[in-house]
C-alpha positions as CSV (number, residue, x, y, z in Angstrom):
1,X,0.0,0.0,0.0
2,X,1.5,3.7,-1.3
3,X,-0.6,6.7,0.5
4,X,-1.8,9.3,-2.7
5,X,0.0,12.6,-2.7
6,X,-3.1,14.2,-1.4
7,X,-4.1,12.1,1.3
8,X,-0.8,12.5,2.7
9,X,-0.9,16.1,2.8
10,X,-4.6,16.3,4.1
11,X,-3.8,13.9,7.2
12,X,-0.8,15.0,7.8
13,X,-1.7,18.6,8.5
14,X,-4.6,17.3,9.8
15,X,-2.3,15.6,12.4
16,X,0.4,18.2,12.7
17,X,-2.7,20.7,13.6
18,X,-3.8,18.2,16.7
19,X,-0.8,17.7,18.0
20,X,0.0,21.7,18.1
21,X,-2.6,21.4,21.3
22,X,0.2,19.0,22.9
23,X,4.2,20.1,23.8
24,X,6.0,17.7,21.8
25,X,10.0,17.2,22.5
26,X,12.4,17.3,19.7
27,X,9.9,17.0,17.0
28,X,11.7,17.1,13.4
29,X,11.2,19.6,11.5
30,X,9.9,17.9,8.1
31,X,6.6,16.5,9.9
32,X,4.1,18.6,7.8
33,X,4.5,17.8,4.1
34,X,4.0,20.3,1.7
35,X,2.5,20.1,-1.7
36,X,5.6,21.7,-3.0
37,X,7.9,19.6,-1.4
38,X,6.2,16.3,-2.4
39,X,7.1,14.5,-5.6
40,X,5.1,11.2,-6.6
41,X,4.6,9.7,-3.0
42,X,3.3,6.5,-4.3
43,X,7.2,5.9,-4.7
44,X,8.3,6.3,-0.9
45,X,7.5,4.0,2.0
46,X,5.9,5.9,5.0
47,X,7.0,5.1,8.4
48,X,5.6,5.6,11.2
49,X,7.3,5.5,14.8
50,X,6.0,5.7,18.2
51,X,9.1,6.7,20.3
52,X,9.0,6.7,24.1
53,X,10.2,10.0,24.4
54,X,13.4,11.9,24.8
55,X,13.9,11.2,28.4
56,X,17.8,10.5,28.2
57,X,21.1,10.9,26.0
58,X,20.4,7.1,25.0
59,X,17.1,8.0,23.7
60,X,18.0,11.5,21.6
61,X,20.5,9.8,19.8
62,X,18.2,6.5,19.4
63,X,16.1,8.7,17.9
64,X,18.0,10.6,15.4
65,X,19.4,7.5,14.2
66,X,15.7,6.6,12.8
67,X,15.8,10.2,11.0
68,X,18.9,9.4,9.6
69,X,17.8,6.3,8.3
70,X,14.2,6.7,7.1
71,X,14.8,10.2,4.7
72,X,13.1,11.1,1.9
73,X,16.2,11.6,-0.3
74,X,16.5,7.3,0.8
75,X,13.1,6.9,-0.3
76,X,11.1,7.2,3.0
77,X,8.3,9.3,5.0
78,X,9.0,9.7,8.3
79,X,6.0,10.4,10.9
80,X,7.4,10.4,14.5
81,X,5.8,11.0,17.5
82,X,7.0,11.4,21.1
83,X,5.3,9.5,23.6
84,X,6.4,11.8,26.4
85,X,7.3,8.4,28.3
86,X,3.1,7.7,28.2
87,X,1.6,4.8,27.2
88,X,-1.5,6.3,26.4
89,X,0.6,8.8,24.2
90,X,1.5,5.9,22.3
91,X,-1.7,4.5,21.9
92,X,-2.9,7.5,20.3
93,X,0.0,7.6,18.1
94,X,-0.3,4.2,16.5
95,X,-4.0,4.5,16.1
96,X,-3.3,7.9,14.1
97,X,-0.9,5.8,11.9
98,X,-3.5,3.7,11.5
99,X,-6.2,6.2,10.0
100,X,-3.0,7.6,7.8
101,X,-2.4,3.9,6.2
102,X,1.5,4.3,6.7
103,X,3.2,1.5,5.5
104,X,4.8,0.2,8.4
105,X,4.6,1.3,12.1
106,X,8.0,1.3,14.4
107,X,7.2,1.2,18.2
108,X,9.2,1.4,20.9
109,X,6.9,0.1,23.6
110,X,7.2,2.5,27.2
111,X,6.2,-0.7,29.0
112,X,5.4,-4.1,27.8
113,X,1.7,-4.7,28.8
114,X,-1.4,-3.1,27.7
115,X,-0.7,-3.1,23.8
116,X,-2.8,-6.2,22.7
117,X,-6.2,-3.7,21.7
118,X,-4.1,-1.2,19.8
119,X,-1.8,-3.8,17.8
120,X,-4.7,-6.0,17.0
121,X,-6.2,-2.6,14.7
122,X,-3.1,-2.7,13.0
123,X,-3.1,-5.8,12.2
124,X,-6.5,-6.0,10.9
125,X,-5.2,-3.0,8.8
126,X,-2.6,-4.9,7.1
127,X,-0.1,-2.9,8.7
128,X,3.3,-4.5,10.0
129,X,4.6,-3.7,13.1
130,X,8.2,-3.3,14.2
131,X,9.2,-3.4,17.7
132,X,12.5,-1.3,18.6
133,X,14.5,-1.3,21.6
134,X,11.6,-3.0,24.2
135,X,9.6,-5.9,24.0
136,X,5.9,-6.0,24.3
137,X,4.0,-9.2,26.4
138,X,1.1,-9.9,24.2
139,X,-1.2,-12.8,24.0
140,X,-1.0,-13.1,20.0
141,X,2.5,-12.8,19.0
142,X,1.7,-12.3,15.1
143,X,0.4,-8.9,16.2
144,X,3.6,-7.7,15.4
145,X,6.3,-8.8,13.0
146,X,9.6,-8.6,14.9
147,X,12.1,-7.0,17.4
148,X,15.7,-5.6,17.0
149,X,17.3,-4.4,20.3
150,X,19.5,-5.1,23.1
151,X,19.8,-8.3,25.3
152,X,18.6,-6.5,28.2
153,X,19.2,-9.7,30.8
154,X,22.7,-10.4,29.0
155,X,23.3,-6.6,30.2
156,X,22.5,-6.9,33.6
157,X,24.9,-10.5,34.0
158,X,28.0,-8.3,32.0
159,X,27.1,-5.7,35.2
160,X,27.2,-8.7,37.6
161,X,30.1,-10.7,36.0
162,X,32.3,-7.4,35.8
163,X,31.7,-6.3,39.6
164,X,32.4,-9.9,40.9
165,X,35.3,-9.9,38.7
166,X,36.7,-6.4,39.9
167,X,35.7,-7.2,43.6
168,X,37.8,-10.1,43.2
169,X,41.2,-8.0,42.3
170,X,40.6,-5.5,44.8
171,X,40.8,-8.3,47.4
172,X,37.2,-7.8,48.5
173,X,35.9,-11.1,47.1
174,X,34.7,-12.1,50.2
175,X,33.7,-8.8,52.0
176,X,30.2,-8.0,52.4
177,X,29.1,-5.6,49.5
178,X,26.4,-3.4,49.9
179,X,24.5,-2.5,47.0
180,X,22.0,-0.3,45.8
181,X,20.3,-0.1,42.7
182,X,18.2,3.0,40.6
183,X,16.1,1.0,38.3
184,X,14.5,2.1,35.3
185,X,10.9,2.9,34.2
186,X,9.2,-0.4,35.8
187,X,7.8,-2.7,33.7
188,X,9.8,-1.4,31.3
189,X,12.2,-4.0,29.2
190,X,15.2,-2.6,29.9
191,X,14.7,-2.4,33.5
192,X,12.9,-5.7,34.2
193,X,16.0,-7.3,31.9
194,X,18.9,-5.6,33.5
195,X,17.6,-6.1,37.4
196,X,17.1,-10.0,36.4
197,X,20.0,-10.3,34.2
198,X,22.1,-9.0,37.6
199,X,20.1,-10.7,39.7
200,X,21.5,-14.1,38.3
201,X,25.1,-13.2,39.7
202,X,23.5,-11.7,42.9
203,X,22.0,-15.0,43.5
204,X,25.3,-16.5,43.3
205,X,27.4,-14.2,45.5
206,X,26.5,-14.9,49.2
207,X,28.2,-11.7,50.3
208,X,26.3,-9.6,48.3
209,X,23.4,-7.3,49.9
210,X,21.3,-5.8,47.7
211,X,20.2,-2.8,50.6
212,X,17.0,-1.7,48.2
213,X,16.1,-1.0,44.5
214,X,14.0,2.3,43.4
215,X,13.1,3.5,39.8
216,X,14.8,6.7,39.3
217,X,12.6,6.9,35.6
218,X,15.6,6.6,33.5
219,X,16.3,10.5,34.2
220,X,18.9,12.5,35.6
221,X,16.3,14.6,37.9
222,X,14.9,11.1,39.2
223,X,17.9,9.4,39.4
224,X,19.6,12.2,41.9
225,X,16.2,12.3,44.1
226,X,16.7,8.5,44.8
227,X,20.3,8.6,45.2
228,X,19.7,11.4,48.2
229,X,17.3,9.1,49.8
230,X,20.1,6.1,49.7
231,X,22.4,8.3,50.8
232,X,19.8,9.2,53.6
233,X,18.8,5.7,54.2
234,X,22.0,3.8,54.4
235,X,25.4,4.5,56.2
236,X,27.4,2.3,54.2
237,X,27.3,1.7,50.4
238,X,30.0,0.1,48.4
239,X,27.9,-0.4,45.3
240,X,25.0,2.2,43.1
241,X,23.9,0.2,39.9
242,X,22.5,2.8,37.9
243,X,20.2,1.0,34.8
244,X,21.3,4.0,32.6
245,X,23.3,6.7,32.6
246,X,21.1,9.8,32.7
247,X,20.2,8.2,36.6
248,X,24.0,7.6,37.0
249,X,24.9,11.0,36.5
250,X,21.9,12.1,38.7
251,X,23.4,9.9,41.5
252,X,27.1,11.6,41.1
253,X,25.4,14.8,41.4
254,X,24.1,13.4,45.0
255,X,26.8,11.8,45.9
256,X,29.5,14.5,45.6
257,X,26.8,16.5,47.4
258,X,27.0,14.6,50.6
259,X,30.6,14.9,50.5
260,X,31.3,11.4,49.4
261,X,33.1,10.0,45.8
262,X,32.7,7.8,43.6
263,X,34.2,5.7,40.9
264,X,37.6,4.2,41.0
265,X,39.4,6.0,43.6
266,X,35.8,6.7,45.4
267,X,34.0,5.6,48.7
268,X,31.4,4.0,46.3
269,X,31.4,1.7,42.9
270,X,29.7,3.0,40.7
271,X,28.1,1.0,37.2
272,X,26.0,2.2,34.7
273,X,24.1,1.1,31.7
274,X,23.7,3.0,27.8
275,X,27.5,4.0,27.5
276,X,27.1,7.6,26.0
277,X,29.3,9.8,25.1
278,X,29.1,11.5,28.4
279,X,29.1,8.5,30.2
280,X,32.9,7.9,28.8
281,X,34.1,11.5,30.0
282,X,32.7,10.6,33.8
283,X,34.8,7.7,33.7
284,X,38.0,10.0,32.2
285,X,37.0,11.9,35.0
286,X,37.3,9.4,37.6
287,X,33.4,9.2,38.1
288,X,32.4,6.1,37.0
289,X,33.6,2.7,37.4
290,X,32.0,0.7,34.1
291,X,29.4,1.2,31.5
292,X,27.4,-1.6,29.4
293,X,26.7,-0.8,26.3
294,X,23.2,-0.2,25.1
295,X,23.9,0.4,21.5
296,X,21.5,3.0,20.3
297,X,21.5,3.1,16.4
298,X,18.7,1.1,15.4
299,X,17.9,2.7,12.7
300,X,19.6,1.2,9.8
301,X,18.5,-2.6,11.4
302,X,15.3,-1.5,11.2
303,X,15.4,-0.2,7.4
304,X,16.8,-3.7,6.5
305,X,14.3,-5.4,8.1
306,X,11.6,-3.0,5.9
307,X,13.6,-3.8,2.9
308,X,13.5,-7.4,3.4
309,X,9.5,-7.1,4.0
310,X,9.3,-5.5,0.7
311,X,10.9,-8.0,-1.4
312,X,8.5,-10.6,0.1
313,X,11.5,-12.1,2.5
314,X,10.9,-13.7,5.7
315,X,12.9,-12.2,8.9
316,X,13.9,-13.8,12.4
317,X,11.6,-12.7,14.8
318,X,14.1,-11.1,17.1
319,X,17.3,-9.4,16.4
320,X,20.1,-8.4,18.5
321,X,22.5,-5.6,18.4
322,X,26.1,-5.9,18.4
323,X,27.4,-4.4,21.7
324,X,30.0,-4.2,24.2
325,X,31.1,-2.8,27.7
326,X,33.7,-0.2,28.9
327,X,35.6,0.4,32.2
328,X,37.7,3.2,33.3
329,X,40.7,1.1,33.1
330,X,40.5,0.8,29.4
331,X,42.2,3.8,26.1
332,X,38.8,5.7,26.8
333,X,40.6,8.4,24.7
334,X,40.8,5.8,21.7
335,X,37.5,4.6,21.9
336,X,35.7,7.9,22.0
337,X,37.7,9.2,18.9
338,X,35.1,7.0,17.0
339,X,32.2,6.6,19.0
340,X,29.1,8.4,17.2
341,X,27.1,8.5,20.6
């Protein structure tokens, strides 16, 4: 299916005019098509995405790898929309993507229940479904077509594996560690895989106290509010896992607050999830301890995926991205010189 010139331009404005009502975060530019601007749109694929939000570093650049990918000059409509971290936000969007008989919808699910209703439409419209980043629990899995994303539990055991590891050199391997974690956006994937995926080495580690877990959102503002109440809470801490960096940096905030460090040389350990750019200049800095990457740039996994689709080609039902993890002991100099978030 190939929207008409017109009906594109009608529904779009249509659109663009509703969600004026609404604050929308980093919405591109090109979102209203123009009659001028539009050449025989029968011959581009329209897309439309349902993105959480723009909650974190993780997510901006998550984000403008899909604009990257999906231009018109590589044959492609765009329609975004920014959830604004609600599911309801979502909801609406997909359903609007729906009436505008895009080709293919891209959602990166807030949480993973609640989507079975929504999906169900678009599948009765003939319109694949992509799932980016987080996983959805639905009771018909042919409600969507596939995932690409990160191994969220594999994460959370490099996390484990690296701190038992570390603990081990530093001649603590038998000490009593007391931990703390900031947790994402419950129910979210990456927060339910990351807590289990650590969980596995916790299990294993008789030493280990895990003191208490709160969700800090995934934000910086969050993440430093529940770091002060650890800090509040608990005397000792030897361990903060932070499940992405925009809560880690939050929790350095707090903790150089109370007059405490963190980080190599620091009272505290400190380990973090996403591996941004930033996230490699607090560990130059002495900040941070490690980082698991969370590689971000989707994008182009996602267009190969569409490509396939429109050949007629089957594709695996869940797709991993390639990543890796960081510590401050490694050339973070060397590695940043061609990082691209």
């Amino acid at each position: 299916m190939r929207m008409r010139r017109a009906w594109i331009i009608g529904l779009l404005a249509l659109t663009a005019a509703l969600c004026g009502c609404t604050k929308q975060q980093e919405e591109p530019e090109d979102t209203l098509l123009y009659e001028d601007e539009i050449e025989d749109s029968d011959d581009y694929i329209v897309v439309g995405f349902a993105q959480v939000g723009s909650e974190s570093d993780w997510r901006l650049a998550n984000t403008q790898s899909f604009r990257d990918t999906f231009r018109e000059d590589n044959g492609y409509y765009l329609l975004f929309e920014d959830g604004q971290q609600k599911q309801e936000n979502q909801i609406k969007a997909i359903r609007n993507f729906i009436l505008q008989e895009v080709d293919y919808i891209i959602l990166d699910p807030i949480v993973e229940t609640g989507w079975d209703a929504v999906l169900q439409e678009a599948k009765a419209a003939g319109i694949p479904v992509i799932l980016s980043d987080r996983l959805v629990v639905v009771e018909d899995e042919s409600l969507y077509t596939c995932w690409v994303g990160s191994d969220f539990e594999e994460e959370g055991r490099i996390a484990g594996r690296w701190l038992r590891d570390y603990l081990e050199d530093q001649g603590r391997g038998s000490d009593e560690i007391r931990i703390v974690t900031l947790q994402g956006t419950l129910g979210s994937s990456a927060q339910i895989g990351r807590t289990e995926g650590f969980d596995e080495i916790l299990a294993a580690q008789g030493n280990w106290n895990m003191l208490e877990r709160m969700s800090g959102d995934f934000t910086l503002t969050k993440g430093r509010e529940v770091m002060e109440y650890f800090l509040n809470t608990y005397e000792d801490i030897d361990v903060v896992v932070c499940e992405n960096d925009n809560m880690a940096f939050g929790a350095i905030e707090a903790i150089q607050d109370a007059g405490k460090t963190c980080g190599p040389d620091g009272d505290m350990i400190l380990i973090s999830f996403d591996a941004a750019k930033s996230a490699f200049e607090a560990m130059q800095r002495g900040e941070l301890n490690m980082d698991v990457e969370c590689n971000p740039l989707l994008g182009p996994m996602v267009e190969e995926i569409i490509q396939k689709l429109e050949r007629g080609e089957d594709v695996d039902r869940v797709q991993y991205v390639e990543e890796k993890c960081f510590d401050a002991f490694m050339d973070l100099e060397g590695i940043l010189e061609s990082r691209t978030y």
